[in-house]
C-alpha positions as CSV (number, residue, x, y, z in Angstrom):
1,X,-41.4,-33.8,-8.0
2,X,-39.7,-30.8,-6.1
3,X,-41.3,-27.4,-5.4
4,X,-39.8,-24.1,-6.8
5,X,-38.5,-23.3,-3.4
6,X,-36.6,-26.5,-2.9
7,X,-35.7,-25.8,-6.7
8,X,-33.9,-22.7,-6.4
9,X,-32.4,-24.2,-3.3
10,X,-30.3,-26.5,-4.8
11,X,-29.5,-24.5,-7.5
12,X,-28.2,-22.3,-5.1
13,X,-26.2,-24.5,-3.2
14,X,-24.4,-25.5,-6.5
15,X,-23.8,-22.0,-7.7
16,X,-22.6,-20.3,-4.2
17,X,-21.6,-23.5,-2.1
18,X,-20.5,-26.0,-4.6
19,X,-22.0,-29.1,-3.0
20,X,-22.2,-32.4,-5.2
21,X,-25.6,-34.2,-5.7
22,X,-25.1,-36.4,-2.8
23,X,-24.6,-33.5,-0.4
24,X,-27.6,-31.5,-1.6
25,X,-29.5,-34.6,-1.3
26,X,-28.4,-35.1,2.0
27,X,-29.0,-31.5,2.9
28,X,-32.7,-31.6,1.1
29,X,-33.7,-34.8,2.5
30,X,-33.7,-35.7,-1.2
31,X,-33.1,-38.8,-3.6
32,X,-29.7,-38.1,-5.3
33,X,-31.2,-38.8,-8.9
34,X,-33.8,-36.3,-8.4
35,X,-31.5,-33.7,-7.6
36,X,-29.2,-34.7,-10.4
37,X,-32.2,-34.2,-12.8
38,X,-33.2,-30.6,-11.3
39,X,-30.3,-29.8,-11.9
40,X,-30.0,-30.5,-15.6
41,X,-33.4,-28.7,-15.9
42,X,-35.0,-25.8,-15.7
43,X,-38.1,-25.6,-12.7
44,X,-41.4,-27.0,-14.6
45,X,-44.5,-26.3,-11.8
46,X,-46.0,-29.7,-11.4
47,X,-49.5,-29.5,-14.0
48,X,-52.4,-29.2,-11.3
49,X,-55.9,-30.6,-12.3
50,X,-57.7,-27.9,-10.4
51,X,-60.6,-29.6,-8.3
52,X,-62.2,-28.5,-5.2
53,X,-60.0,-28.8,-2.1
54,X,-61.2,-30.8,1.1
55,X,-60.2,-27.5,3.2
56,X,-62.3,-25.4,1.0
57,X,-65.7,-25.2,3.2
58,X,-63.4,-24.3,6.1
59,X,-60.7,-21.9,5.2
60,X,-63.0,-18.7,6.3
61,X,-63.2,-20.5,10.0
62,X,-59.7,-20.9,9.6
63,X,-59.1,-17.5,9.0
64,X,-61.2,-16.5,11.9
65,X,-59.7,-18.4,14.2
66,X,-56.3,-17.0,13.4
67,X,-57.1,-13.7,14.1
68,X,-58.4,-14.7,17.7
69,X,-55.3,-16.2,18.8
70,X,-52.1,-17.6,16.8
71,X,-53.1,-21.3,16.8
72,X,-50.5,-24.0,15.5
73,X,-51.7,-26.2,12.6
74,X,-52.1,-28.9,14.9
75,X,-54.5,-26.6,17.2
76,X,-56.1,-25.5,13.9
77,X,-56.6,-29.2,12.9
78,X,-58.0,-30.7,16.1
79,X,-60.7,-27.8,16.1
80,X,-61.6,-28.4,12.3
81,X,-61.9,-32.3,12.8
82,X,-64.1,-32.0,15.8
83,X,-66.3,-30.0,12.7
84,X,-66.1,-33.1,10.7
85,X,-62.8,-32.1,8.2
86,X,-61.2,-35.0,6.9
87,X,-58.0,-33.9,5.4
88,X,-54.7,-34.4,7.0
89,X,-52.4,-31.8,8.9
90,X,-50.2,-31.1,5.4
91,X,-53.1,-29.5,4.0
92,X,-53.8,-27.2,7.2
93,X,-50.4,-26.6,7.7
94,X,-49.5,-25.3,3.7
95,X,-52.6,-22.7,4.3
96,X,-52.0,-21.4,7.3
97,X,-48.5,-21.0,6.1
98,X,-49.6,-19.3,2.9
99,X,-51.8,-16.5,5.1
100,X,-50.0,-16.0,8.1
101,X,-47.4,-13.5,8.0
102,X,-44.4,-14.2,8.9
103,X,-42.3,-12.3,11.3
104,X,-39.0,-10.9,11.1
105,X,-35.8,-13.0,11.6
106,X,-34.6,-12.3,15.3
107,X,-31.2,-12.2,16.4
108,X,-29.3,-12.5,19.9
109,X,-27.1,-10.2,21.1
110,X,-24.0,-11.8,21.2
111,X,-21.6,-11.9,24.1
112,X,-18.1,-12.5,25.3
113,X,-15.8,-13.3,27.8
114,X,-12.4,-11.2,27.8
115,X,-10.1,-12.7,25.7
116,X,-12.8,-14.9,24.3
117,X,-13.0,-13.9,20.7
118,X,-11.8,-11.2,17.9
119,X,-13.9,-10.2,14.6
120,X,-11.9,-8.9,11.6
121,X,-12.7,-7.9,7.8
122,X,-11.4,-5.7,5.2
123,X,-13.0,-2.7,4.3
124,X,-12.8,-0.9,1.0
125,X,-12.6,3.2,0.5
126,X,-12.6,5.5,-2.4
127,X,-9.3,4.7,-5.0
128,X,-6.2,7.1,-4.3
129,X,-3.5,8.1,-7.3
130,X,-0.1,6.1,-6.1
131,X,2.5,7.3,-8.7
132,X,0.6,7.6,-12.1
133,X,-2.0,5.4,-11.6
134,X,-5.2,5.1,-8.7
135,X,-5.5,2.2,-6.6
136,X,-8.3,1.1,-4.6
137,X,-7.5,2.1,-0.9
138,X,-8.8,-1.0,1.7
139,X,-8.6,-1.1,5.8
140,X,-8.2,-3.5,7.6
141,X,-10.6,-4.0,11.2
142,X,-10.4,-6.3,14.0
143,X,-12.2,-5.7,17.2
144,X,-11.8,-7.4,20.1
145,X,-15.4,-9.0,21.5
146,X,-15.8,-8.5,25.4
147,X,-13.8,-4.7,25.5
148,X,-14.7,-3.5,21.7
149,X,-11.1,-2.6,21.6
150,X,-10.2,-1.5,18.0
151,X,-7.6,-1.9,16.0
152,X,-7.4,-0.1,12.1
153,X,-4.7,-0.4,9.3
154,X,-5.0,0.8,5.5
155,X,-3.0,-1.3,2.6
156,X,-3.1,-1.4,-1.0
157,X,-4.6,-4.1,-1.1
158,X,-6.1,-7.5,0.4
159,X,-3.9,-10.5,-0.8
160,X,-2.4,-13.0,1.4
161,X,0.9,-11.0,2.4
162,X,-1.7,-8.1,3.4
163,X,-4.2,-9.8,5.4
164,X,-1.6,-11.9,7.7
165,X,0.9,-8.9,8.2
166,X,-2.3,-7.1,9.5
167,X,-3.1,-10.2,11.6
168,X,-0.1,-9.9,13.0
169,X,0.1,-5.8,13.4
170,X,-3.1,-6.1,15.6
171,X,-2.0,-8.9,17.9
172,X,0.7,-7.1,18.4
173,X,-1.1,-3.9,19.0
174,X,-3.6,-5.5,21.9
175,X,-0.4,-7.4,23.4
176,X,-1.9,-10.8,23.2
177,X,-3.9,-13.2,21.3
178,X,-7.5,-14.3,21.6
179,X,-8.8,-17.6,21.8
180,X,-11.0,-17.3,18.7
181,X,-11.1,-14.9,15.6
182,X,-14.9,-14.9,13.6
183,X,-13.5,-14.2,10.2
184,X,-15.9,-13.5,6.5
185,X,-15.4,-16.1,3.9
186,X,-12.8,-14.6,2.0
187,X,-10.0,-16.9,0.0
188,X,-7.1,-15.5,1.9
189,X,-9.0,-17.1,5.2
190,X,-11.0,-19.2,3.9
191,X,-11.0,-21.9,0.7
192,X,-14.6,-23.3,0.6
193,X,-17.4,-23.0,3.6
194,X,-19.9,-26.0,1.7
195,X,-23.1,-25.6,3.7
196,X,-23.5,-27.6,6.5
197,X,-20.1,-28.8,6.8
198,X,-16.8,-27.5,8.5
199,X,-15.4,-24.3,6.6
200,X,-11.7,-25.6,4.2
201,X,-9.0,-23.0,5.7
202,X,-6.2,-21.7,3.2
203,X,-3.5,-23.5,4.6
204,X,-1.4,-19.9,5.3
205,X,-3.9,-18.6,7.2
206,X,-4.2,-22.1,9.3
207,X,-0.6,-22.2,9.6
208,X,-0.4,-18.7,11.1
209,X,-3.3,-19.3,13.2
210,X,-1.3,-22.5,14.5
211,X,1.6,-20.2,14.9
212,X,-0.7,-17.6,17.3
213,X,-2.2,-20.5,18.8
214,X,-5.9,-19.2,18.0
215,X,-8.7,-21.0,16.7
216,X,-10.9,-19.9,13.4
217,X,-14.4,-19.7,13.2
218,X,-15.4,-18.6,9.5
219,X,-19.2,-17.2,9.6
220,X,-21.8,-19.0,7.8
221,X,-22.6,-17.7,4.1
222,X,-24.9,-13.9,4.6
223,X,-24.9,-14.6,7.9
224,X,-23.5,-11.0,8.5
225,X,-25.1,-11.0,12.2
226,X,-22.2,-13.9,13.1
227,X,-19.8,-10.9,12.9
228,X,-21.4,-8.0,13.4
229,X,-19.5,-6.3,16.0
230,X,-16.8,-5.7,13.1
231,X,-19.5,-4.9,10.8
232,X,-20.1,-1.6,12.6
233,X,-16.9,-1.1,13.5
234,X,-15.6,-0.8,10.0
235,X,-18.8,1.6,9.4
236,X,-17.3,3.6,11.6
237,X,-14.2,4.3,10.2
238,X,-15.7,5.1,7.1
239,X,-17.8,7.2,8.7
240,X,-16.0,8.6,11.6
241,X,-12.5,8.9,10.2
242,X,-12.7,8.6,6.3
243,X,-16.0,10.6,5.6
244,X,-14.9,14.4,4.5
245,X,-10.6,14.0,5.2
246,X,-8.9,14.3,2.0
247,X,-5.9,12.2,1.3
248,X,-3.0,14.1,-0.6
249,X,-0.5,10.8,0.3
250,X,-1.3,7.1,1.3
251,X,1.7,7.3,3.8
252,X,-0.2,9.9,5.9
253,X,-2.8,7.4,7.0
254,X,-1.9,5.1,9.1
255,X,0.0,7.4,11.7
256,X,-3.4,9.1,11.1
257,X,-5.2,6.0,11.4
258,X,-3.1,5.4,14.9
259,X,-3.6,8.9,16.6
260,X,-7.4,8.7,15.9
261,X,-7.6,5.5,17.6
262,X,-5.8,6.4,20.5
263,X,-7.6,10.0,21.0
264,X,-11.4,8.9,19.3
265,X,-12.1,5.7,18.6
266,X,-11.0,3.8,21.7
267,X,-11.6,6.0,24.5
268,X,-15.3,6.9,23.3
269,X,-18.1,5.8,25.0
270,X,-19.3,2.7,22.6
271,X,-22.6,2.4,21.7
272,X,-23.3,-1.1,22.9
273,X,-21.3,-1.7,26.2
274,X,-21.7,1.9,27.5
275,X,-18.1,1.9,28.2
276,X,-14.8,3.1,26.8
277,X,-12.9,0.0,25.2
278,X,-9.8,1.1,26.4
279,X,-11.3,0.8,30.0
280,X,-12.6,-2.4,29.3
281,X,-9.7,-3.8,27.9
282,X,-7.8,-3.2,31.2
283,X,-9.4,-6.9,32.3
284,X,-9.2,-8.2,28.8
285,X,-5.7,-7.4,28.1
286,X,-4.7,-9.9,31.1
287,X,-7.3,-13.0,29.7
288,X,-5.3,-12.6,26.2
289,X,-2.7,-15.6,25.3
290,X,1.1,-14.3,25.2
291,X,2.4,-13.7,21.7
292,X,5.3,-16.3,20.7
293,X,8.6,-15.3,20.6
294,X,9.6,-14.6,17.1
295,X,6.9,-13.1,14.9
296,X,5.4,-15.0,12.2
297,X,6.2,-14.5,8.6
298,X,3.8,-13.0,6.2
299,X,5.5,-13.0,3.3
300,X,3.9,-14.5,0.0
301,X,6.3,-17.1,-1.5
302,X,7.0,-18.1,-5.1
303,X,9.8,-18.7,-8.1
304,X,10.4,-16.2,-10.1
305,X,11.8,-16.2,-13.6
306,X,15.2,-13.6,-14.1
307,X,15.4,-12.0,-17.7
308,X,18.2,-11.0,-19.7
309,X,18.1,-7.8,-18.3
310,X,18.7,-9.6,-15.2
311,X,14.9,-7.7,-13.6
312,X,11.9,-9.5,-12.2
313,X,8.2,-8.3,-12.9
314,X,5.9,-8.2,-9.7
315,X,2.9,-6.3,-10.1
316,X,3.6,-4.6,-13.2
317,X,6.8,-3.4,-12.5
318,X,10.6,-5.0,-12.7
319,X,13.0,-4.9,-10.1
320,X,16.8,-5.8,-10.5
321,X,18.5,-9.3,-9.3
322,X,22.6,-9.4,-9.3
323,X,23.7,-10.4,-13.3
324,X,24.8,-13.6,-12.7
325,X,21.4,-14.6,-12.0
326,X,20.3,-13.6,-15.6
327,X,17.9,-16.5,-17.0
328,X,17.8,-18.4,-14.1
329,X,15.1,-19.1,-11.5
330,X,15.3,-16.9,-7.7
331,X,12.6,-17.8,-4.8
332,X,10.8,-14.3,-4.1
333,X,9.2,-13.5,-0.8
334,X,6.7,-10.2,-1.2
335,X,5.6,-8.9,1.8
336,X,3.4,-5.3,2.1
337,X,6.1,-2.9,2.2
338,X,9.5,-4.6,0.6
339,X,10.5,-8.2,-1.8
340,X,13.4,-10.1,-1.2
341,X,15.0,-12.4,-3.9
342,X,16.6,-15.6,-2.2
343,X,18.9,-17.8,-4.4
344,X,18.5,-20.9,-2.0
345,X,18.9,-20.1,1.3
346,X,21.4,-16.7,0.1
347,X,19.7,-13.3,0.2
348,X,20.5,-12.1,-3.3
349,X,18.3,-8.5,-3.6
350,X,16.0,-6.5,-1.4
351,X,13.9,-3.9,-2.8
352,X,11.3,-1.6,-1.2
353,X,7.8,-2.9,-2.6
354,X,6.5,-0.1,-5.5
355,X,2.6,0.4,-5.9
356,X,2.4,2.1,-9.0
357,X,3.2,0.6,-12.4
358,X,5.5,0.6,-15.4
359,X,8.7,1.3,-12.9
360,X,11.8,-0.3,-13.4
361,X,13.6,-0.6,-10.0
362,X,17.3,-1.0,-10.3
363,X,20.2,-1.1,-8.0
364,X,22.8,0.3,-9.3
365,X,25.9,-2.6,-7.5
366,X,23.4,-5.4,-9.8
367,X,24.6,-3.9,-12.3
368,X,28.3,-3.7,-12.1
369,X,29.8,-7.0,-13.3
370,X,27.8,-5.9,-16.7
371,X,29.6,-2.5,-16.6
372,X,32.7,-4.4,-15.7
373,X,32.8,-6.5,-18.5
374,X,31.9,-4.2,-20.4
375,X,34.5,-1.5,-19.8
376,X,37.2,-4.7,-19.8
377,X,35.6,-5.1,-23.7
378,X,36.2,-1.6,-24.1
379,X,39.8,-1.5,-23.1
380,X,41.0,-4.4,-25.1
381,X,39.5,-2.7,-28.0
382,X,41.3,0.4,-27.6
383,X,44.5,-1.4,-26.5
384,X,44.1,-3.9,-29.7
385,X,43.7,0.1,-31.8
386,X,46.5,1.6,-30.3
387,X,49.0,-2.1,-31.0
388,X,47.8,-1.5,-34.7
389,X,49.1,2.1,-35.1
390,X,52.7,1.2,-35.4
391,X,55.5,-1.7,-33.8
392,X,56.7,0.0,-31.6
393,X,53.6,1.2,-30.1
394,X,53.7,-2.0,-28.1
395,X,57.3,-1.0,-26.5
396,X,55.4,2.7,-25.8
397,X,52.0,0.9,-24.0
398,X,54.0,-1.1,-22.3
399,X,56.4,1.6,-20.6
400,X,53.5,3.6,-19.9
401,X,51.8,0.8,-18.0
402,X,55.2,0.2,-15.9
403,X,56.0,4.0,-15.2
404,X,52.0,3.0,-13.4
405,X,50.4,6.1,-15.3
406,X,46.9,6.3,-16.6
407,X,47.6,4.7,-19.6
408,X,44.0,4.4,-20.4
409,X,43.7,7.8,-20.3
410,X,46.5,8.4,-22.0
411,X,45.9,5.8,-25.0
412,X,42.4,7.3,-26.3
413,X,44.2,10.7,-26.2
414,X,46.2,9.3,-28.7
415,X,43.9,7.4,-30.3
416,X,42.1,10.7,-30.4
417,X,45.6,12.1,-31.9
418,X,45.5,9.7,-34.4
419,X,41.5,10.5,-35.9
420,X,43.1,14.2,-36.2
421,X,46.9,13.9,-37.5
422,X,46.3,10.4,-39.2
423,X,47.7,7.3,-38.1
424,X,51.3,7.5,-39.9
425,X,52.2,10.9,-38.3
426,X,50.9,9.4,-34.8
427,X,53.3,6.1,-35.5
428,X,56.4,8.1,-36.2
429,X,55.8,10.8,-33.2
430,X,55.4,7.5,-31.1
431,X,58.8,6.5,-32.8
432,X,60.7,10.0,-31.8
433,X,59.0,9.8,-28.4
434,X,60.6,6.4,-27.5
435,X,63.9,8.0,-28.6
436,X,63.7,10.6,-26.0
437,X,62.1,8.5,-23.7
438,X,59.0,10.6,-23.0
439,X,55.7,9.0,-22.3
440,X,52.5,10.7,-22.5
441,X,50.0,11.5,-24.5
442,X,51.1,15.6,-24.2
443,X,54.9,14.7,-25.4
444,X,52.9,13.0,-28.4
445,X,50.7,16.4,-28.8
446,X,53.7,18.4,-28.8
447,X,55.7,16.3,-31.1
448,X,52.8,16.9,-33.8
449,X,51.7,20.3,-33.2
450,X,55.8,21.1,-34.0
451,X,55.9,19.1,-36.8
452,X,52.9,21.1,-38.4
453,X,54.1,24.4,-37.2
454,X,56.3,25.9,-40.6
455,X,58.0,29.2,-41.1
456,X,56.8,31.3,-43.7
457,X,58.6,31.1,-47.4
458,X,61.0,34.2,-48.0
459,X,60.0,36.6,-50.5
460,X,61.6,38.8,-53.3
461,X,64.2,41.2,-52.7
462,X,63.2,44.8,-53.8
463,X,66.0,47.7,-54.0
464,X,65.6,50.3,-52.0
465,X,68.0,52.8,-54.3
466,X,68.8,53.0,-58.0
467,X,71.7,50.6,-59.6
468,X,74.3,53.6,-59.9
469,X,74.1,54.3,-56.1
470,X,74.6,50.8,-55.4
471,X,78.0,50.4,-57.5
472,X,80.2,52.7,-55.8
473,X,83.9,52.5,-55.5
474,X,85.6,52.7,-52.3
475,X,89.5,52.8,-52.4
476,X,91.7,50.0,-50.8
477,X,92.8,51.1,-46.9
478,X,96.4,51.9,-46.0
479,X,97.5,49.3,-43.6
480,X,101.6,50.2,-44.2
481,X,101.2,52.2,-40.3
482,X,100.5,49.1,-38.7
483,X,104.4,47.6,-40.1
484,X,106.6,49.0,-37.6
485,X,104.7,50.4,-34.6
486,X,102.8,48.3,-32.2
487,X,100.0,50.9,-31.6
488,X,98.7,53.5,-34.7
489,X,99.9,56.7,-34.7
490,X,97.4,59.6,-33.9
491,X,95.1,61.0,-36.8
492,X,96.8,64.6,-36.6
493,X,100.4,62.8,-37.1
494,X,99.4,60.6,-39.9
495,X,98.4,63.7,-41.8
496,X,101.8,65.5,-41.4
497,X,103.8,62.5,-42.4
498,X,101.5,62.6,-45.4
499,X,102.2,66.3,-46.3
């Protein structure tokens, strides 16, 4: 049988730390079968026969012996037995439990060398509108243990790309790297922490930590005291920075963010040491480890499927990959700000990273051996059109194509030519054109616009004059004066001859 408080124990260390039987009962100092039956079962108080207690005629001594000094069950015991008690120390110990109050959990302060140790966590605001939706705004703290020094970013978020990029940020920031860093459970650090036993690291996380060459110390489950230097510090940006500034865009924050460290946050006096971190950190700086040489990569890796419309969906949007990736399979590495598409080792596509939804990213070169083909598709159509008008439209494409004009250009003009006059009209202005060995769509136009262009049928003839003005008689000249000279004589000399 098991009391209720080893009972909600285990249950406990099931529901939170996932243990198995065998390492509760290890833990509880248990029988593995019992703890595999409590745990099948809801808590059933073992049925007391109630019966005078042994301790009964001597609790009130007890009691008054308490209040004289704060004896130890074995003090209390001694005493009573020398009275003529006859129980056992369990008894005395169980009462003097159940009536002495018990006092409050004490903590040390915690201390460290410089370069000893740094505390991070995430800490979470009020959401912001990104785009057309609102997304929860998070900061990221790490504080460095001996100087307090203090180092703040703000993301959209807190996955794995997010929380190693800000790793890195801040190492980078203090110039060096501490021996340890205290980190909170959480699954981008952390994979399992079963009580008792050493903490499971995500592999990223203890691959960049190999990388930095800094060990991890993950705190114990609500043991908030094991890190709580970066407890207060990331009340403090809540507090000190966030509290009452309003935030119009998310890209104002962390130049924000950087200036108010510089000019507040680390050149304060801090509450604990007395002293301003950046002071402090003058020695500290000097104990840190040297970064490496090339800086690690944060990215978060996996396949990703191309569609038809040759895009990729990351985070509710879709961002383009080159065509000739359509339905196939392309590595993707998302980092905080940007995703790259890798076909193998080949950098295909690079997009800046989009926080808002619904967005289709595109760029626009991705696209082009689509448009390609499809303006080649295009052509051959209208080439295939323009064949079909008449047989020696062949003879007319092909010295247009030599002559190097724009015979695309030229062939849907008269195409378009051929929608308006009709296709026959077209084919024998084609024929005429050939003939007079002009090629272009305008000799076409002009050939058809003359064609059309008639003059106007002549009308009737109406008489000015009546009929018997119209028949007059004229007599027949004299042309005898032209027989024997070479020039006509004079009017005046005619008429004499005459008379």
């Amino acid at each position: 049988m098991i009391n209720y408080e080893q009972w909600c124990r285990l249950k406990e260390m099931v529901a939170r730390d996932h243990l198995t039987a065998a390492q509760i009962a290890r833990a509880l100092g248990l029988a593995a079968r019992t703890v595999r039956k409590w745990l099948k079962e809801p808590y059933r108080p073992r049925k007391r026969v109630l019966r005078a207690s042994v301790l009964d005629p001597f609790k009130g001594q007890i009691m008054g012996m308490l209040k004289e000094y704060p004896y130890s069950a074995v003090q209390v015991l001694t005493m009573l037995q020398e009275q003529g008690f006859s129980g056992g120390i369990t008894i005395v110990k169980d009462y003097i439990q159940q009536i002495r109050p018990r006092g409050q959990e004490a903590y040390l302060t915690l201390s460290f060398a410089p370069g000893e140790c740094a505390q991070v966590d995430w800490g979470s605001w009020e959401p912001i509108t990104i785009g057309n939706i609102r997304r929860a705004l998070s900061f990221f703290v790490m504080v460095l243990g001996y100087s307090r020094m203090l180092y703040v970013e703000f993301t959209l978020g807190q996955s794995q790309e997010h929380f190693l990029s800000c790793h890195r940020n801040a190492l980078e920031f203090f110039g060096g790297v501490p021996a340890k860093i205290i980190v909170d459970n959480c699954k981008t650090a952390v994979l399992s922490h079963p009580y008792g036993l050493r903490p499971v690291l995500n592999p990223r996380y203890a691959d960049f930590a190999g990388h930095y060459g800094f060990t991890v110390q993950a705190c114990n489950a609500r043991k908030a005291n094991e890190k709580g230097m970066v407890e207060n510090a990331v009340g403090y940006v809540k507090h000190n920075f966030l509290a009452g500034r309003p935030i119009s865009e998310f890209s104002s924050l962390n130049p924000a963010g950087a200036l108010w460290l510089e000019q507040t946050a680390n050149v304060r006096i801090h509450g604990r040491t007395r002293r301003r971190p950046v002071d402090l950190f003058v020695a500290e700086k000097s104990m840190l480890k040297s970064l490496p040489p090339h800086p690690y990569d944060c990215a978060t890796i996996n396949t990703v499927l191309v569609n038809s419309q040759f895009r990729v969906r990351v985070d509710g949007n879709r961002y383009s990959a080159p065509a000739a990736y359509a339905g196939g399979k392309l590595l993707l590495k998302l980092y905080p700000e940007r995703l790259v598409l890798y076909n193998a080792d080949k950098l295909v596509a690079e997009h800046l990273r989009s926080y808002n939804r619904g967005q289709d990213i595109e760029n626009p070169e991705h696209a082009q051996p689509v448009l390609e083909r499809k303006r080649r598709g295009e052509e051959q159509q209208l080439v295939k059109r323009f064949l079909a008008l008449s047989p020696q439209a062949e003879t007319y494409y092909r010295q247009l194509a030599e002559r190097k004009l724009s015979w695309r250009l030229h062939l849907r003009k008269i195409m378009a030519l051929a929608q308006a006059y009709g296709a026959e009209k077209v084919a024998k202005a084609l024929s005429d054109a050939l003939v007079y060995q002009a090629f272009s769509s305008e000799y076409i136009a002009n050939i058809l616009e003359q064609r059309e262009r008639r003059l106007p049928d002549p009308g009737p003839l109406y008489l000015a004059r009546k009929q018997d003005l119209l028949d007059i008689q004229l007599p027949d000249p004299d042309l005898s004066v032209y027989d024997n000279n070479d020039q006509p004589q004079q009017g005046n000399n005619t008429n004499e001859a005459k008379t």
